[in-house]
N, C-alpha and C positions, 0 to 999 in steps of 0.2 A: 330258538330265541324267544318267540313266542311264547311257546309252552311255560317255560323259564319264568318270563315276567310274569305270567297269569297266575303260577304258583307262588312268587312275593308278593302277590296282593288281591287275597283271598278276597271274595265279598262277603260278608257280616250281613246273615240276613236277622230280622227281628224275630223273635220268641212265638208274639202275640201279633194276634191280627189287629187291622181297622177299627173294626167294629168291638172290637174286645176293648182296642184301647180308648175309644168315644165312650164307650159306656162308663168305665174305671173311670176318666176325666169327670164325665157330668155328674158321677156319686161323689165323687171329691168337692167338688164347685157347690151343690146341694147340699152338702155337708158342713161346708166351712162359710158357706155365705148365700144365704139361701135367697137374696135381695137383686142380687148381682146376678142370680141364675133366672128370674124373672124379668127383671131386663132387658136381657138377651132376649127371651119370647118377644116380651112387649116391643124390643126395635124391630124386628119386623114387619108388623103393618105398619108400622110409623114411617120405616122406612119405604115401603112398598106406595104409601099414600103421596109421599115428596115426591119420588120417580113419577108415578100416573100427574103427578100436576104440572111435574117440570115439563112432561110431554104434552101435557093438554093446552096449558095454559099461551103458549104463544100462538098456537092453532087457532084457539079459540078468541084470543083478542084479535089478529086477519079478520076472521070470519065476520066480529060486530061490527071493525072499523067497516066491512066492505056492506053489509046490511042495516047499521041500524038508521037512524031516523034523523036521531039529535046526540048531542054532547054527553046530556045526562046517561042515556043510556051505558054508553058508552065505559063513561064514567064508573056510574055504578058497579058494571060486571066485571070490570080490572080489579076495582077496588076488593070488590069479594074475591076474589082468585088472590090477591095477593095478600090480603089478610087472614086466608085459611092457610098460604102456605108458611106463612109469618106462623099462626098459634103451633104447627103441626113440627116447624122448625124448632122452635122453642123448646117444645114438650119433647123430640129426639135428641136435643140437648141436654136435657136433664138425665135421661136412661144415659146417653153412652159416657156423663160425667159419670155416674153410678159405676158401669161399665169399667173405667176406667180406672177405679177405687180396686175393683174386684183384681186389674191383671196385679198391682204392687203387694194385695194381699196373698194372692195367690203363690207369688213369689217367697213369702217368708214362711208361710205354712208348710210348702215344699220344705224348704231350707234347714227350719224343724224338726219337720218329720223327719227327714235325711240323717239329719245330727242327732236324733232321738234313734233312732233306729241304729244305727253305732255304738252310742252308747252304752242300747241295750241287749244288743245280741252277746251269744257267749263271748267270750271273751279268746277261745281257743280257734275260734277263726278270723282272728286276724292273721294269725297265721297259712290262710287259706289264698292260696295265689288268685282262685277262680271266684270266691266270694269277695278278694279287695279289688277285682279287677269290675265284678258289678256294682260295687260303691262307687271306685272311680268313674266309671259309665255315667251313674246315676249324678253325681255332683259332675261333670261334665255338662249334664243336658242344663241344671241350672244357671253355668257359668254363658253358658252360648245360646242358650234361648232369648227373644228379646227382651222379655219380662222375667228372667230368671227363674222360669218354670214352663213347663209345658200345658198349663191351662189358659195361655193364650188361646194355641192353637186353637180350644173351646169357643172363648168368647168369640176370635174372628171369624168361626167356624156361622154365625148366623148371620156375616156378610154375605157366606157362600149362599147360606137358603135363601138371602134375598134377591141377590144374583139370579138362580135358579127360577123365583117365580118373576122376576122381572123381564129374563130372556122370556119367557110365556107371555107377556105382555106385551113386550116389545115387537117379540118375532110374529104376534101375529099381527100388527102393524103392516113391521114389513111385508107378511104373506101377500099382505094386498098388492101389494108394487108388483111383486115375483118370489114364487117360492126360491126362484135359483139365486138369491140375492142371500135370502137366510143359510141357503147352503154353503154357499159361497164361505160366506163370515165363519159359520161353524167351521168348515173343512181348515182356516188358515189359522183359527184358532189352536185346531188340534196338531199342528204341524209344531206350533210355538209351545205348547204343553211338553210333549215329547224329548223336545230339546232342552226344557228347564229340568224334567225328570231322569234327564241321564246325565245332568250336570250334580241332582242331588245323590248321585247314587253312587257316582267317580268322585265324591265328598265325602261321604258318608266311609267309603272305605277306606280312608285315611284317618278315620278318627283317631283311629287306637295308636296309629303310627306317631301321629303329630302329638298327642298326649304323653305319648311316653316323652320325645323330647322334649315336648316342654318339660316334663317334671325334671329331666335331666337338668334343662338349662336353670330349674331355679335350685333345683339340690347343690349345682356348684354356685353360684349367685351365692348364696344361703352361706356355704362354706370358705367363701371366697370374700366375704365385704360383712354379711349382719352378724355371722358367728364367730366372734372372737377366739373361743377356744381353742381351734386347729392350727391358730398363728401360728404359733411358735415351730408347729411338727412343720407346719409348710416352708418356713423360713431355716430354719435349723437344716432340715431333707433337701434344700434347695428342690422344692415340687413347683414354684409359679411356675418357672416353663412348661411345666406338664402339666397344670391348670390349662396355662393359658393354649395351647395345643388344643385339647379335649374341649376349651371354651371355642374356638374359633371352629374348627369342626361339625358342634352342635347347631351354633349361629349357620353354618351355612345349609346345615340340612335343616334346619328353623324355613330356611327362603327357600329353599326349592322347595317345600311342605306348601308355602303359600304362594311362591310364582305356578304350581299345580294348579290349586283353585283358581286363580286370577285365572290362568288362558282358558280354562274351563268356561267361567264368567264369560270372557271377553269374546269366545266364540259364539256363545249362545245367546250373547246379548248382538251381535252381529244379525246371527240367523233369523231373531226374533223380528229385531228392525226390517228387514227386505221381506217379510212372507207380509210382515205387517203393512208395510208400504203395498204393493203390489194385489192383498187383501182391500183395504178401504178402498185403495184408488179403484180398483174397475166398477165397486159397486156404487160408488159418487158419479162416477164416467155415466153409468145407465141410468141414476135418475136425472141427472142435468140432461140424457140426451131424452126421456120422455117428458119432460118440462120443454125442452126446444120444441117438442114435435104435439107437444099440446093435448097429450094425455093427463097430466096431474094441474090441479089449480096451483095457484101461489098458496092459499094454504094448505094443501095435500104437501105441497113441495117441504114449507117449512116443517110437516109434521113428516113428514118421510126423513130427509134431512138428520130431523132432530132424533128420529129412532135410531139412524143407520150410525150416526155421530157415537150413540151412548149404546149399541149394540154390542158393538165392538169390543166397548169396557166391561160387559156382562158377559158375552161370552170367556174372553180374557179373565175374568173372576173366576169365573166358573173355574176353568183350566187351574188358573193358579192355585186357587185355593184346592180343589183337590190333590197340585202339589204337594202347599203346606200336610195337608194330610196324608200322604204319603210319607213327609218328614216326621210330624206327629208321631206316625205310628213307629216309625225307627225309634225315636228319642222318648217317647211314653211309653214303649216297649222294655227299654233298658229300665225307666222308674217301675214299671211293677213288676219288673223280675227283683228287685231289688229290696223295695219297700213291701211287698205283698205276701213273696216265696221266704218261707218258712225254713231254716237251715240249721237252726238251735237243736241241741239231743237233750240239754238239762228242762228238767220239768217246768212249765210256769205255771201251773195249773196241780191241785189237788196234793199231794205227795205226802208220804207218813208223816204224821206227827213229830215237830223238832224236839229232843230229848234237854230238857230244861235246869237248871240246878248243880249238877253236876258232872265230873270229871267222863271224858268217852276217851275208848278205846280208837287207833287208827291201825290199817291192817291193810297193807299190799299184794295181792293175790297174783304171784305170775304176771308183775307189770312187766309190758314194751312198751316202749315210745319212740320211735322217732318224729322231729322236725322236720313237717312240709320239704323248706328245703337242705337237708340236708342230705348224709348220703348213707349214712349208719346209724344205728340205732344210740339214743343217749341214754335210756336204760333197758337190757334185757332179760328178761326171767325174773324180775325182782320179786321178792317174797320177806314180808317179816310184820314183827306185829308190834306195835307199841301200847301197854297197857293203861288202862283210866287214867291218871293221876302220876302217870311216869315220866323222869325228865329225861331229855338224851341227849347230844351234841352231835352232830353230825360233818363231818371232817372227810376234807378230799380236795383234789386239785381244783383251780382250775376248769371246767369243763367236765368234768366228772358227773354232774347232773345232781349236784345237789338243790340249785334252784329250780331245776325241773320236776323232781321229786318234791317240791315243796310245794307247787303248784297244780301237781295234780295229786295233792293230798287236800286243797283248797276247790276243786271244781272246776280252776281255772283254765286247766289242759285237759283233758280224757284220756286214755290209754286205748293206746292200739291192738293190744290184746289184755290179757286179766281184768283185774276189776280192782278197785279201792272201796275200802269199808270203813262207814263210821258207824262207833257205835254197833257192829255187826251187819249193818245195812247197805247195801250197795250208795254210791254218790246220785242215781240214778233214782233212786225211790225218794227221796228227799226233792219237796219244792227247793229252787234253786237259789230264793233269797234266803229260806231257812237256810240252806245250806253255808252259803256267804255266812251270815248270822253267827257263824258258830265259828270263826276263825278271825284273829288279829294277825295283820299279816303287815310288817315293813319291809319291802323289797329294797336291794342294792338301788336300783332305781326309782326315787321316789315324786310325784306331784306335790306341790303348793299352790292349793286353786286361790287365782284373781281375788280373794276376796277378803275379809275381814280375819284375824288371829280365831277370835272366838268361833265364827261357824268355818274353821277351817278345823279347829278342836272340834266341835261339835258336830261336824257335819249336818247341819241342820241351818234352816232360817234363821237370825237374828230372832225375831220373838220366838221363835221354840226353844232357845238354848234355855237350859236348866242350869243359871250362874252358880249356886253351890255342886253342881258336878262338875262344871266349866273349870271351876277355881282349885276346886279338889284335882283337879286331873293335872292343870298347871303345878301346885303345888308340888303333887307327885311325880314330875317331870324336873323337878327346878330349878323352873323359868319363872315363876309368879312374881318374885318381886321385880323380876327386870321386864314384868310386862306392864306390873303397876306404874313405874317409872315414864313409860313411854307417854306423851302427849295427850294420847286420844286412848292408852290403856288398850282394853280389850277390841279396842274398835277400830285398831290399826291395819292398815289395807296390806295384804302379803305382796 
């Protein structure tokens, strides 16, 4: 039974390691916002200077109240303690607004790049189960990160290093009490690390599971309420109760997807509480019992006090954040498998000369193809040749692969064996825009982008349309005077 379960829920380990994907992050952040990656440096001493005063400074006011002389004194030395940490507040104010600038930017540049990177890969894998399953991946990590990208984990990544050198600060504070006091904190910290990291990991393998239904649940949403067009088949075929079946079904494996994570949560947020508890309390028990017995002064006390208080939070940082990096590297793993790995076969780079002016020859060499998924081939052995300037018609059922043939006479699918020739050239030797370049293609399925008549004609910005091409192309369609008529004319939103 064991066995059983363990093989329905494989673990998904990541590609790329830690350190691979730290690095990939801080080229990204350096690259897109080089203000925001200075920041980050600069809040760490800023940070590290608030911590050393937060711990000095009530130490050190005990210590005048109990020595100085008069008032003024007194006076004075609070006053400078709390006017440096006043300026020092301020000025870490401004870095982490910066900071803060950086996670929103971070997020659309991802978002982007993502959508940029779709757009421009070939066109023949989207056909590709293993290629749209690292897109999904990759728009995933944006939907569920906190800042809709994983250069969070960046910028909070120099909580961690302050963390880091502030347990150095702190702990040797404490050393002075007892080393077994620092040990102590470390050991219950690492107990509370452990338990959040097998909570990310009993998470993490469910990504792909819950993804899939969610897309289910919105594909029937989608079909069921914002897309009109299926009405009729759904009403007509008497299908809602078989909607509604497949919708309630979904819903329920929707919650048991997230009562999983919850007691996962809810266990680990248990365990944390009790090591936690059990951790502060013995090491508060030994310094109140060496304050009884008149080993530490009232200010030794308050500065012990004050380390062991805020130690706790820095070891705890430490831990957690090397969580978050742990997640990091799962979820920046999936973006530069995705955004980075190269998967295109058409050239973008360098490729012969596009043949200019005149009529080209097209020529099928022993094409196959089949469809990712299908189960047979939709064409095989095909061979023939259409000369310069020759018209044909091309006739067939159905399914016959005549839109497939037309597609990979265009670049847009590849052949699984033979080859296509333009021009006498393989598709392959040809840059891939020259290639696009040399073919008008209207599919049965066609787009109407969001935007204006003219650069939806034009394909181009509003100021680059060239209006005697615009108008000649209308003309030669004709639509012109019924677009003259319209309102706003060529300027109407599609």
């Amino acid at each position: 039974m064991a066995k059983d379960k363990k093989q329905k829920d494989p673990r998904r380990k990541p590609k790329y390691g830690m350190w691979t994907c730290i690095k990939w992050l801080a080229s990204k952040l350096w690259e897109w916002d080089r203000a925001a990656a200075i920041c980050c440096i600069a809040a760490v001493p800023l940070a590290l200077v608030l911590y050393g005063l937060g711990l000095y400074v009530p130490t050190a006011t005990l210590n005048v109240l109990e020595t100085a002389d008069g008032f003024h004194t007194v006076a004075l030395t609070v006053t400078t303690l709390l006017v440096t940490q006043l300026f020092f507040r301020l000025l870490k104010t401004v870095v982490d607004d910066l900071r803060g600038l950086a996670y929103h930017d971070g997020a659309m540049r991802f978002y982007y790049a993502i959508t940029k990177k779709g757009a421009s890969d070939d066109f023949y894998l989207d056909l590709d189960k293993e290629y749209l399953t690292r897109r999904r991946r990759a728009f995933d990590v944006l939907r569920n990160s906190a800042d809709g990208s994983p250069t969070h984990y960046l910028l909070d990544g120099v909580n961690a290093l302050v963390n880091v050198l502030c347990f150095v600060l702190f702990g040797s504070v404490i050393s002075l009490l007892h080393p077994a006091i620092l040990l102590l904190l470390v050991a219950g910290s690492l107990v509370t690390h452990f338990l959040q990291r097998r909570r990310q990991n009993r998470n993490h393998a469910k990504v792909d599971e819950q993804t899939a239904v969610n897309k289910k649940i919105m594909y029937l949403a989608w079909n069921l309420s914002a897309n009109s067009a299926p009405g009729k088949d759904i009403r007509l075929y008497g299908m809602t109760s078989f909607f509604d079946s497949r919708g309630k079904k979904l819903i329920k494996e929707h919650i048991r997807l997230l009562k999983y994570r919850q007691n996962n949560q809810s266990v680990v947020t248990v365990g944390t509480h009790l090591v936690t508890a059990l951790r502060d309390g013995v090491a508060y028990v030994f310094l109140i019992y060496a304050a009884v017995e008149g080993r530490v002064t009232p200010g030794e006390f308050v500065l012990y006090f004050s380390a062991i208080s805020q130690m706790s939070g820095f070891i705890g940082g430490i831990i957690g954040y090397f969580g978050s990096f742990h997640e990091m590297k799962l979820k920046t793993s999936d973006c530069i498998e995705y955004l980075e790995e190269d998967h295109n076969r058409l050239r973008r780079e360098g490729g012969i000369p596009k043949p200019e002016g005149r009529p080209l020859s097209v020529e099928f060499k022993n094409v196959t193809f089949k469809y990712p998924a299908g189960d047979k081939n939709v064409l095989e052995n095909v061979s023939f040749k259409m000369e310069a300037g020759e018209k044909i018609s091309l006739v067939g059922l159905n399914g016959a692969g005549k839109t497939t043939l037309t597609w990979l006479m265009c670049g847009l699918l590849l052949p699984d064996q033979g080859e296509v020739l333009i021009d006498g050239h393989s598709v392959y030797e040809y840059n891939r825009e020259d290639l696009y370049s040399l073919f008008s293609l209207l599919p049965q399925r066609y787009t109407i982008l969001p935007t204006s008549i003219a650069e939806n004609v034009a394909m181009a910005d509003r100021k680059d349309v060239d209006e005697a091409r615009l108008w000649s192309a209308l003309e030669t369609a004709g639509i012109a005077d019924r677009i003259r008529r319209l309102p706003q004319g060529g300027e109407t939103g599609m």
